[in-house]
N, C-alpha and C positions, 0 to 999 in steps of 0.2 A: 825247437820251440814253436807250438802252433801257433799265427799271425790270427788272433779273434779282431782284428780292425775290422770295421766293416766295409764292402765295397757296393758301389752305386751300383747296377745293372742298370737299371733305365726307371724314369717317372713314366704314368699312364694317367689318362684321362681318364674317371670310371663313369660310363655309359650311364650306371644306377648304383645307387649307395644304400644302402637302409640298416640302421641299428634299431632292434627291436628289442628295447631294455623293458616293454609291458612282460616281456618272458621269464623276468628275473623275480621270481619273490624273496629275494636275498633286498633289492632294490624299493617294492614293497612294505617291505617290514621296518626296515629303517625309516622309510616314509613316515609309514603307520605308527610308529613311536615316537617320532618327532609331532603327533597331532594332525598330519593331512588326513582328509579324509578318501583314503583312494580304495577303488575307483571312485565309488559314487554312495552319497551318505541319502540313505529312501529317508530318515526323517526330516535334517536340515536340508534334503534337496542339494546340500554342495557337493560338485561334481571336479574332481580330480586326477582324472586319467593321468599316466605316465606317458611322455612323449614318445614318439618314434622317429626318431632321424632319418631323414630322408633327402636324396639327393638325387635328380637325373637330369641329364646334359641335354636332352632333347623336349623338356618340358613336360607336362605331364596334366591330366584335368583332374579334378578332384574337388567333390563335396566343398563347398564352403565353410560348413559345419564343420566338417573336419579337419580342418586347419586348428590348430593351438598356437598361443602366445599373443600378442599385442595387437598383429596384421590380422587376429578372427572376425568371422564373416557372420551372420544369422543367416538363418534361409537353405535351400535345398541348390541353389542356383549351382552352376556347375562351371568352376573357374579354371582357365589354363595358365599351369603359373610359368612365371619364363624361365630359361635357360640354367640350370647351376653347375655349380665345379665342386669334384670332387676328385682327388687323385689319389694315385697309388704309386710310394714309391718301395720298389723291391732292392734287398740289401743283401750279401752274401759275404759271409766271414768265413776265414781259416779252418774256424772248426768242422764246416759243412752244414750250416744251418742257412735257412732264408729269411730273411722279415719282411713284411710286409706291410708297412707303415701308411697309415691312411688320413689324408686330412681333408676334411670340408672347408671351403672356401666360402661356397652359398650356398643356400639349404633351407628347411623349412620342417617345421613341427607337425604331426600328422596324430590324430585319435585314432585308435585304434578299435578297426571296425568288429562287426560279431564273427567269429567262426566257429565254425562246429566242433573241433577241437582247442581248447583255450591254449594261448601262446607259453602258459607255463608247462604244458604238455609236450611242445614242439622240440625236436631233435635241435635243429637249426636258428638261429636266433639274431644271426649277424650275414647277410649279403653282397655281394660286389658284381658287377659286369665290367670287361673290358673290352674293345673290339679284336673282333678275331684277327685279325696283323698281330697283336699281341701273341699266340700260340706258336707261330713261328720263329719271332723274334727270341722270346724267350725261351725255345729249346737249342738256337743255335748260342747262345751268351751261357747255357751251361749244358754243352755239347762237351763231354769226354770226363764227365762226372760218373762214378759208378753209379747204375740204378739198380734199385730194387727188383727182384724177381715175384714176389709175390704181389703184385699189384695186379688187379683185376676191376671187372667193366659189370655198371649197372644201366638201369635207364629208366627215365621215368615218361610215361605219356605226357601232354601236356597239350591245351586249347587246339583247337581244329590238329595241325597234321606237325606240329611242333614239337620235338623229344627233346631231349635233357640228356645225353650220356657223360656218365660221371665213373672217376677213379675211387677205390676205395684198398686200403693195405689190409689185407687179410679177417678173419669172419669176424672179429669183432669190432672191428672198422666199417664192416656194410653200411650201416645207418650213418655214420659221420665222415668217410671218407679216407685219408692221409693221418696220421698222429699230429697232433700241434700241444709243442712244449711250454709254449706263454703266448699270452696275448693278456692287451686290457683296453678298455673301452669304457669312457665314464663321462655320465650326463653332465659335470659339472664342465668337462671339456668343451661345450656349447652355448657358449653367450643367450641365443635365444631360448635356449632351456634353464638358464640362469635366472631371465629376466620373465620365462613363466612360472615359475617357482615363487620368486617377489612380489606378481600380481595374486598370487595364490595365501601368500600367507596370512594375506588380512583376511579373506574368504572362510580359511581355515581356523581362525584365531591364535597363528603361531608365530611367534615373534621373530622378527624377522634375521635375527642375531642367531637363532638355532640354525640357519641352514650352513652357516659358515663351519657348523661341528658333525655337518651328516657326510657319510662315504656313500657317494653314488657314482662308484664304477665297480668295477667287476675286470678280477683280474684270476687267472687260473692260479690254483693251490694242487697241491701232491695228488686229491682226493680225485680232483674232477679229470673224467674222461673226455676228451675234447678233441674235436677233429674237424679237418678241414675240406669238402667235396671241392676237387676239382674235374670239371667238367667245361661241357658246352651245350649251347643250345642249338641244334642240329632243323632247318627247316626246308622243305624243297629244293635237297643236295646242297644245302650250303650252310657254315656256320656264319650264326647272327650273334652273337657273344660266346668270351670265354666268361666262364662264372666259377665265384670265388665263394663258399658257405662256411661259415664257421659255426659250428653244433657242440653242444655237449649233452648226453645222455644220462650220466652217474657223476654222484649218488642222486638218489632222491631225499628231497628234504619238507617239510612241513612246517607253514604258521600258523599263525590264529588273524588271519584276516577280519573285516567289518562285521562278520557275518558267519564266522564257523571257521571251522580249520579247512587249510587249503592246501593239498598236494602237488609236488610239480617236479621236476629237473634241475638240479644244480646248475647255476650260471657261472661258478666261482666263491671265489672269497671281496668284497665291500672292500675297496681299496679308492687313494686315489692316484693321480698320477699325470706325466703332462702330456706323453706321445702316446698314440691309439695306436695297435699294431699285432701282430701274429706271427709266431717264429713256427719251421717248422723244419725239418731236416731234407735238405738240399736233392738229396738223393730221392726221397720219398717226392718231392714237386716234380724231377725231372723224369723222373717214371712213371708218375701216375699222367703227363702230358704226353709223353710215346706212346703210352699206351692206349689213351684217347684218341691221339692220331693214327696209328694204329687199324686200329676198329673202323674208323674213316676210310680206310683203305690212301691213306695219304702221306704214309712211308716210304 
């Protein structure tokens, strides 16, 4: 009989966190039927962006403006906020699967700035860094694991002399990475996205007893293709993080936003739930990580 107990491998500190739920128009819609006006209503002026969760251990500056929840700022001024925790802990059961269970500790709400591709467009949706100690560690705690053979190396450029090389399981994994079987991740798991929601609904005219009946997480269904890049961030011979990306590509789905219908990428299915986390087959992490190492020439 296969033991599905789950086992500890190790907690990690993550370097950077960020859940990017402005990607979800599954999250959106629900909003938008409940009365918010997201993003931003041109006749009443009220302004509703979806939060972005965010977390880094070494602090980080950013816009005043763009901070959300109670702590917002007016002004362009440019604030360095301190330190937060956010950890990762990895799990491995009998079956051969890993989880990757993630919790914020401290953290802070962020607006989501313009891009030239809108985030409902975006492959990737959900973030993590680790420090590189982590890639070691973790290939020798599931050393004698079979790996995958089909696991293969991308790379992306990135600011001055910075690359990104990342695993991916076979051609229709290029854009997302490894397979991942479940994961869920949901704004109501965040106090301070809680308590911006409640500042919000008198703004919106929405009573404040409707939020207790909205689903705003996102958890993967049969339909959604969803995968996880691992990688690292490779700079002047040395890695400066391992990095953790969770994407999903299919199907695509459409609403009827403020303003016209809007096309995008499946996030999942509206669920709730209480642990944040990402399951993905053992074998596929511990191969797409050799194979990383690997290309490093650090076999």
């Amino acid at each position: 009989m296969i033991n599905l107990k789950w086992e500890e491998l190790g907690v990690y500190k993550l370097e950077s966190a960020q859940i990017f739920f402005p990607a979800s128009l599954e999250i959106q819609e629900e909003l938008l039927k409940a009365g918010f006006k997201v993003p931003y209503d041109k006749n009443s002026g009220v302004k509703t962006p979806i939060p972005v969760i965010s977390a880094f251990s070494h602090g980080k500056e950013i816009r005043a403006r763009n901070l959300l929840g109670s702590e917002n700022h007016s002004g362009n001024d440019i604030m360095v906020l301190p330190e937060e925790d956010a950890f990762l802990k990895v799990l491995l059961n009998g079956g051969g699967y890993l989880s990757f269970q993630v919790e914020f500790k401290n953290y802070h709400l962020e607006e989501m700035g313009f891009t030239s591709v809108p985030p409902r467009m975006w492959n990737a949706w959900a973030s993590f860094s680790i420090p590189p100690s982590a890639l070691e560690e973790l290939m020798e705690k599931l050393k004698g694991l079979e790996e995958e053979n089909n696991i293969y190396i991308d790379s992306l450029g990135r600011r001055g002399r910075e690359i990104e090389i990342y695993a991916y399981k076979g051609r229709k994994y290029r854009e997302l990475g490894i397979p991942v079987y479940s994961y869920y991740f949901g704004l109501k798991n965040f106090k301070l996205a809680w308590r911006y929601f409640e500042e919000k609904c008198h703004e919106n005219g929405v009573e404040r007893e409707r939020l207790n009946f909205l689903k705003l997480g996102l958890r993967k269904n049969k339909e959604t293709r969803a995968g996880l890049k691992v990688g690292v961030s490779w700079f002047e011979g040395q890695i400066r993080r391992v990095i953790l990306r969770l994407g999903t590509n299919y199907p695509r789905i459409k609403i009827q936003g403020l303003y016209g219908e809007l096309w995008g990428k499946s996030r999942g299915k509206l669920d709730t739930g209480e642990t944040q986390f990402i399951t993905v087959k053992a074998s596929d992490f511990y191969g797409a990580l050799k194979k990383v190492n690997k290309t490093l020439g650090r076999e």
